[in-house]
C-alpha positions as CSV (number, residue, x, y, z in Angstrom):
1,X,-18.0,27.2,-11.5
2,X,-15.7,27.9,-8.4
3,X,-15.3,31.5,-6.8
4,X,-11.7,31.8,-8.7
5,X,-13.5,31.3,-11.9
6,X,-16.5,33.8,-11.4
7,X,-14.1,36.2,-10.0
8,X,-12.3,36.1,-12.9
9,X,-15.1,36.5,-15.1
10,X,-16.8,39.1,-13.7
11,X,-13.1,41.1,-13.4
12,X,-13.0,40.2,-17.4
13,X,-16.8,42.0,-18.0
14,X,-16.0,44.6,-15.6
15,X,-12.6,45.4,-17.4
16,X,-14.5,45.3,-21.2
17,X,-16.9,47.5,-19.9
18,X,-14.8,50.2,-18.8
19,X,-12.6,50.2,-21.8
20,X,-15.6,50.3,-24.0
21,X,-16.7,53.4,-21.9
22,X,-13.5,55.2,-22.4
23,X,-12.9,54.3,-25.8
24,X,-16.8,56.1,-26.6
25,X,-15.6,58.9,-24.6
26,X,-12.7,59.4,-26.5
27,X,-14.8,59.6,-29.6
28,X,-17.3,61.7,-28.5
29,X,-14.6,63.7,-26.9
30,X,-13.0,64.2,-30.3
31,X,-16.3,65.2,-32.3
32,X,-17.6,67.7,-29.7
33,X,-14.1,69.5,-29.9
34,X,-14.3,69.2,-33.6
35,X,-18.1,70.9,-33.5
36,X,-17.3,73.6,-30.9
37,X,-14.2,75.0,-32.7
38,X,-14.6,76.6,-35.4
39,X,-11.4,76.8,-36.3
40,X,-10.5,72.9,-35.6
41,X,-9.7,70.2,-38.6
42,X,-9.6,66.8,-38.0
43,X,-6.5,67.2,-40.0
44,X,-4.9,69.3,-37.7
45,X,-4.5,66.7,-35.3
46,X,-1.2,65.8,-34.7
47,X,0.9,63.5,-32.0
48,X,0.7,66.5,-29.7
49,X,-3.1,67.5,-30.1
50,X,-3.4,63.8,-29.5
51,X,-1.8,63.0,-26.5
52,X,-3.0,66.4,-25.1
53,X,-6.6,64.6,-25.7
54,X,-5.8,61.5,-24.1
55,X,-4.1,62.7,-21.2
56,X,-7.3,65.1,-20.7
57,X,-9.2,61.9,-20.6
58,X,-6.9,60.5,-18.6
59,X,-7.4,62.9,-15.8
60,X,-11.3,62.6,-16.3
61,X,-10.9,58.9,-15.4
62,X,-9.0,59.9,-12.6
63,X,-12.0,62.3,-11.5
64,X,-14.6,59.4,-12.3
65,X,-12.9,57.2,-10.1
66,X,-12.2,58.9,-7.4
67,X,-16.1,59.8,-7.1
68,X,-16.8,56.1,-7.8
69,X,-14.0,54.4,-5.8
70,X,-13.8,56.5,-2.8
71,X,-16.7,59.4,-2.5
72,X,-19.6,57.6,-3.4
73,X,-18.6,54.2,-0.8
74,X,-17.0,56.7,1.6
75,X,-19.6,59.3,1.4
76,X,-22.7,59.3,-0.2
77,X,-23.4,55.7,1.1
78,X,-23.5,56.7,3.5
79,X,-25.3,59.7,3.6
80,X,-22.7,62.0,4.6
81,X,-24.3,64.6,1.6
82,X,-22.5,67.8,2.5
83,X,-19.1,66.2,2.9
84,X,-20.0,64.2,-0.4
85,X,-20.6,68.0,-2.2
86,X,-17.6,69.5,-1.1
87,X,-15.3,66.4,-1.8
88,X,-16.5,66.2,-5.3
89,X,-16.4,70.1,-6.1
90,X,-12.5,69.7,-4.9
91,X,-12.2,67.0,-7.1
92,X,-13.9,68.7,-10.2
93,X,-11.1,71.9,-9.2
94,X,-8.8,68.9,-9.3
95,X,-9.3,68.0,-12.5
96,X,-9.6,71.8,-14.1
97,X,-6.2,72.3,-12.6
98,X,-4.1,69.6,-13.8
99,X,-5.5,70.1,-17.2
100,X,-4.8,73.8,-17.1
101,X,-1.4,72.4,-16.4
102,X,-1.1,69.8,-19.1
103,X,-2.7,72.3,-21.7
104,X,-0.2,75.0,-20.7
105,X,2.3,72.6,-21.3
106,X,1.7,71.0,-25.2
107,X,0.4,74.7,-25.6
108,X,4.2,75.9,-25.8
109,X,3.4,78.0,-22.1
110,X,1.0,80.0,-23.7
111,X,-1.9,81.3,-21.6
112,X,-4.9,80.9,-23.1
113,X,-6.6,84.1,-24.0
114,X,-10.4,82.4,-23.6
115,X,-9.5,81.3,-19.6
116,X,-12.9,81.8,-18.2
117,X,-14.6,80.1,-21.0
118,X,-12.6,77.3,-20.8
119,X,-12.7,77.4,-17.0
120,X,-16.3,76.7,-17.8
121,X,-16.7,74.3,-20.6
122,X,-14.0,72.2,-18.5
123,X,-16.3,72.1,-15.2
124,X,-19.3,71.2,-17.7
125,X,-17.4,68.3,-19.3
126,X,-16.1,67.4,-15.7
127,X,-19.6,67.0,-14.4
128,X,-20.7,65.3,-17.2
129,X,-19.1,62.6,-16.6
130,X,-19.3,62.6,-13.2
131,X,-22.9,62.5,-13.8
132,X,-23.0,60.1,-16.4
133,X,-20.8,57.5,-14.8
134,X,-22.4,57.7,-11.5
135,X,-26.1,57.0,-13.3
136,X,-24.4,54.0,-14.6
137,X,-22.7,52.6,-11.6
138,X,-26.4,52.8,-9.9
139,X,-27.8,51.2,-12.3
140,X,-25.0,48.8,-12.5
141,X,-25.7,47.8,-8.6
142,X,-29.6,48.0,-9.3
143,X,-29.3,45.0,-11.6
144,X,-27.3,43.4,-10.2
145,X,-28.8,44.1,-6.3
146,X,-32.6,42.7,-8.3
147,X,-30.6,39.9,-9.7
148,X,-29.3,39.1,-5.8
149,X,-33.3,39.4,-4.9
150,X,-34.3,37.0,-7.3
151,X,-31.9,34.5,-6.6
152,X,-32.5,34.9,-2.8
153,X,-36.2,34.4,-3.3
154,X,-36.1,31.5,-5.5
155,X,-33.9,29.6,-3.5
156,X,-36.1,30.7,-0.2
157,X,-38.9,29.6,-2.4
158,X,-37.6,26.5,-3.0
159,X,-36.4,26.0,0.6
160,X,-40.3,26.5,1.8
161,X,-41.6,23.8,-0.8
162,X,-39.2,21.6,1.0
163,X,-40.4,22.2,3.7
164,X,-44.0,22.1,3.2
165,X,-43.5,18.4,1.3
166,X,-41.5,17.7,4.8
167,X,-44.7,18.7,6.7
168,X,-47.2,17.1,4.8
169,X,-45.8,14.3,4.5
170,X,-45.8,13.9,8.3
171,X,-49.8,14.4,8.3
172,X,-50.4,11.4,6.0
173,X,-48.5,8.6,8.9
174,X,-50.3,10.9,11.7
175,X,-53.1,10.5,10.2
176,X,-53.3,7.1,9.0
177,X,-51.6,5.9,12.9
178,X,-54.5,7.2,14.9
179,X,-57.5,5.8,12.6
180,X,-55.5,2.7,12.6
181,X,-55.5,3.2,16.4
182,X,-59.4,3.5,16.5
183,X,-60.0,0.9,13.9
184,X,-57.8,-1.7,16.0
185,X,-60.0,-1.0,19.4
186,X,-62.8,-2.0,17.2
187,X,-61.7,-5.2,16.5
188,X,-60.6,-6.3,19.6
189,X,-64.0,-5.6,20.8
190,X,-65.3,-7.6,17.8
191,X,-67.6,-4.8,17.0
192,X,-69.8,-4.8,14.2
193,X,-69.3,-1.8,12.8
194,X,-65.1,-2.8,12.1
195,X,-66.1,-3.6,8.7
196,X,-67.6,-0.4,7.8
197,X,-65.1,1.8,9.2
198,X,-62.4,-0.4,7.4
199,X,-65.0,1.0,3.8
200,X,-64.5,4.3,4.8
201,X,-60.7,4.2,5.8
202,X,-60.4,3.0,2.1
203,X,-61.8,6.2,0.7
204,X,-59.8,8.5,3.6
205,X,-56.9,7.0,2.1
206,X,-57.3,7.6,-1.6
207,X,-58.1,11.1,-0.6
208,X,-55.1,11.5,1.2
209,X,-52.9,9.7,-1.1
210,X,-54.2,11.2,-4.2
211,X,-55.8,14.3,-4.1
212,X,-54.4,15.9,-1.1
213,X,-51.3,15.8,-3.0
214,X,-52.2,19.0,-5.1
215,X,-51.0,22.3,-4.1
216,X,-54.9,23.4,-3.6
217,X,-57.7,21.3,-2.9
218,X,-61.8,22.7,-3.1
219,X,-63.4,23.3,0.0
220,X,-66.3,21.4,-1.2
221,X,-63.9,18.6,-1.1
222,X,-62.1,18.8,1.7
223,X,-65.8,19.2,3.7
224,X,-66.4,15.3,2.2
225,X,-63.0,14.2,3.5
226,X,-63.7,15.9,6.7
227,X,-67.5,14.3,7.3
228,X,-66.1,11.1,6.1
229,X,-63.6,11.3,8.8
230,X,-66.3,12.7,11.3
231,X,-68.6,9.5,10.3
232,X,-65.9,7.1,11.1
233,X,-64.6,9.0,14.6
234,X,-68.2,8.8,15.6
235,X,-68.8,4.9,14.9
236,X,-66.7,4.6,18.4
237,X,-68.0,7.3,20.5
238,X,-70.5,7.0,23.0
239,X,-74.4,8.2,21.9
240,X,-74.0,10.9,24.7
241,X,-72.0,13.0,22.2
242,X,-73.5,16.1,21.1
243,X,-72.4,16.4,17.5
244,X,-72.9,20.0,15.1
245,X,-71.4,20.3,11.9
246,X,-72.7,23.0,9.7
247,X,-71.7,24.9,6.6
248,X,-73.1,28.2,6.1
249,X,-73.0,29.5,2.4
250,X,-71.9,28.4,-1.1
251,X,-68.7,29.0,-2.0
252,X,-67.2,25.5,-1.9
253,X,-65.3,26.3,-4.7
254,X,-62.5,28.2,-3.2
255,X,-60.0,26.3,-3.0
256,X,-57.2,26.5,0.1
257,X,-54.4,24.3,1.1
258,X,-55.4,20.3,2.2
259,X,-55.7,18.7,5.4
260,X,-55.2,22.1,7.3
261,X,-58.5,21.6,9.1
262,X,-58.1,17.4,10.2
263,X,-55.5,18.3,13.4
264,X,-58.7,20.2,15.1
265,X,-61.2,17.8,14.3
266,X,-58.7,15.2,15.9
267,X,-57.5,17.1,18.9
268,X,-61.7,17.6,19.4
269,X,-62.5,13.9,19.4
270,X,-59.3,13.1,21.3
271,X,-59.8,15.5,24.2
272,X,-63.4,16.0,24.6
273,X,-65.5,15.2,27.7
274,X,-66.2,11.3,28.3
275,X,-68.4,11.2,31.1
276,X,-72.3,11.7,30.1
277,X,-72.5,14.0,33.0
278,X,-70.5,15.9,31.7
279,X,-72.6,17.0,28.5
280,X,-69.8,16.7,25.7
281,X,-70.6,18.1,22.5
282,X,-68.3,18.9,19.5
283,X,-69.5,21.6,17.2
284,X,-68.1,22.4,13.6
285,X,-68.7,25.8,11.8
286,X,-67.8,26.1,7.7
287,X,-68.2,29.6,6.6
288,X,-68.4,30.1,3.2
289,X,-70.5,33.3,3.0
290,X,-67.0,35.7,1.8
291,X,-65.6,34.8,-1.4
292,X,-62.2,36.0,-0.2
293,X,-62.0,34.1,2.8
294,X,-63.0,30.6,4.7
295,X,-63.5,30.8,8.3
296,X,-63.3,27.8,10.3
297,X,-64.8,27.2,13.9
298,X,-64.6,24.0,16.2
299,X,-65.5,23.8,19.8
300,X,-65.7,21.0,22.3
301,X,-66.4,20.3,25.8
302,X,-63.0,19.5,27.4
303,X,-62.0,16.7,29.4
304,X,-61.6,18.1,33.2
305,X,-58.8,15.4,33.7
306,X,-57.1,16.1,30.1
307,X,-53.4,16.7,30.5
308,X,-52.6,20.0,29.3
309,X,-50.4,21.3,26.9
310,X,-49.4,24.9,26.4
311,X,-47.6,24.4,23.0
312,X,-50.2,21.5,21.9
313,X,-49.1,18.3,20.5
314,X,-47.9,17.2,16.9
315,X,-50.9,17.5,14.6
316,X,-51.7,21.5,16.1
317,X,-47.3,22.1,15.2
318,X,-47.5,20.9,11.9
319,X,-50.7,22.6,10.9
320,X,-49.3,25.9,12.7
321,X,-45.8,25.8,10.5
322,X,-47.7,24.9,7.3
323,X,-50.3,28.2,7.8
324,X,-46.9,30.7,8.2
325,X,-45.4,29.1,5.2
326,X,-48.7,29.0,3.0
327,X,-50.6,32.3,4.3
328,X,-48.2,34.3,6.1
329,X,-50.1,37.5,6.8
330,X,-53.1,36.3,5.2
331,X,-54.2,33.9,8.1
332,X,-55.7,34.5,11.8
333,X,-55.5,31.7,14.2
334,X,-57.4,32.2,17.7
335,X,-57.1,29.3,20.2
336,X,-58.9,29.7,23.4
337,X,-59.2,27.3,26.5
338,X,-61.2,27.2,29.2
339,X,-62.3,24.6,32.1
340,X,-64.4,23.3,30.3
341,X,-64.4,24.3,26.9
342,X,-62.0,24.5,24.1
343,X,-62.5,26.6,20.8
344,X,-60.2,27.4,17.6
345,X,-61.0,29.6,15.0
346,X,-59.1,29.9,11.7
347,X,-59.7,32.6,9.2
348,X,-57.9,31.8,5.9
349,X,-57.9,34.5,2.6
350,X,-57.4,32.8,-0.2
């Protein structure tokens, strides 16, 4: 449907719905004259009576649309209150005074001898539907201002599942190229242990292709992923590497996003310390003691001749996006670098 078209229609519901107003008003404005006159019979009404009636409603729609056209935009929009009072008194005196006209008129210029009473039940019906008509414009915009929301949210919604299917698919080649990377020194050093790592690349990979594909993932799983990973970074480090990885608590049942954990673990292999002398480690902290939360920590001794980078490289991006578009205000990230140590810690609630 083109702009033309839904112009068109909503001009068409907008028009029904204002006939089908005055056309109840009309009614109602009939029975309540026929109720509060005593002296009134719906036989009575002829041609005159009648067009005295409509033209009374006619200068009520007048009233209601000036408050909704013009006051209510012009005015209470934007809160302008006391102006909006006085503007919509003047029109209420508006109306009172060309009806007083028009009445004088099909009246045969006869003056009323019940003025102030009429004065009265005039303003009343006035700002009734003044009243009434404004409740329903604001409920009017309410519905349709929710119906804007929801739109707006389920197209952003859709717009972040797109992207987080963009970002997670760029872990799985990431990944996959730097085990590939690790596997291939292996086996140009003909190293016995190329077969085994080329066992547990196997299972990596139907992790990644299979399971990490669910929206949420068990931490209990994610933790075998993760050692798995961990056993095969270690086949080709040096013995000198101090390795911790410890889980504290039980809860590997809550369940968070996959693969937000693997672009630490990598960075830590991939930048710690080399030389012996220089005492790397690598330690790894699960804690699962809140059942609200998973805190994550991962330290290493840092490469003195590592090349910096203030904005950190591919694999710390991704995982960065992926935790504002999954957790937003739900997640703490600390990073913090040193000489000769480097530390994250990541506090998920789930």
């Amino acid at each position: 449907m083109n702009l033309a078209a839904l112009f068109q229609k909503c001009k068409k519901h907008f028009v029904f719905q204002q006939g089908l107003f005055w056309l109840i008003s009309i009614i109602l404005f009939t029975v309540v004259l026929f109720y509060t006159r005593g002296d009134f019979n719906f036989y009575d009404i002829n041609l005159r009576l009648a067009a005295n009636i409509l033209i009374t409603i006619g200068f009520l729609a007048i009233s209601v649309y000036i408050n909704l056209l013009w006051l209510i935009p012009a005015f209470f929009n934007k809160r302008k209150f006391l102006l909006f009072v006085l503007l919509e008194i003047a029109n209420i005196f508006l109306f009172i005074l060309l009806n007083y006209y028009v009445t004088f008129f099909f009246e045969g210029g006869r003056h009323s001898s019940r003025l102030v009473t009429e004065f009265i039940a005039e303003f009343i019906l006035v700002l009734i539907f003044l009243i009434v008509s404004t409740l329903l414009k604001f409920m009017r915009d309410s519905i349709a201002l929710q119906d804007v929301e929801l739109r707006m949210k389920e197209v952003e919604k859709q717009k972040v599942e797109a992207e987080l299917r963009a970002l997670k698919s760029q872990v799985n080649p990431h990944f996959f190229f730097n085990t590939l990377n690790s596997l291939y020194s292996l086996s140009l050093d003909k190293s016995e242990k190329a077969p085994e790592m080329i066992l547990k690349l196997s299972d990596l990979m139907r992790y990644v292709i299979y399971e990490s594909t669910d929206d949420l993932v068990t931490v209990g799983k994610q933790v075998e992923f993760l050692q798995s990973y961990v056993y095969l970074e270690r086949l080709r480090s040096d013995d000198s590497l101090d390795f911790h990885f410890e889980i504290k608590g039980e809860n590997l049942q809550l369940k968070i996003a996959p693969l937000l954990f693997l672009a630490f673990i990598e960075n830590a292999f991939k930048h710690v310390a080399k030389e012996k002398s220089d005492k790397p480690y690598i330690k790894i902290v699960f804690d699962l003691e809140h059942e609200d939360r998973v805190i994550f920590s991962i330290e290493n001794r840092a490469d003195p001749f590592r090349q910096k980078n203030p904005e950190g490289g591919f694999g710390l991006w991704n995982v960065k996006k992926r935790l504002e578009l999954l957790y937003p205000g739900r997640h703490e990230l600390n990073i913090s670098e040193t000489a000769t140590s480097y530390r994250v810690v990541l506090n998920i609630l789930v």
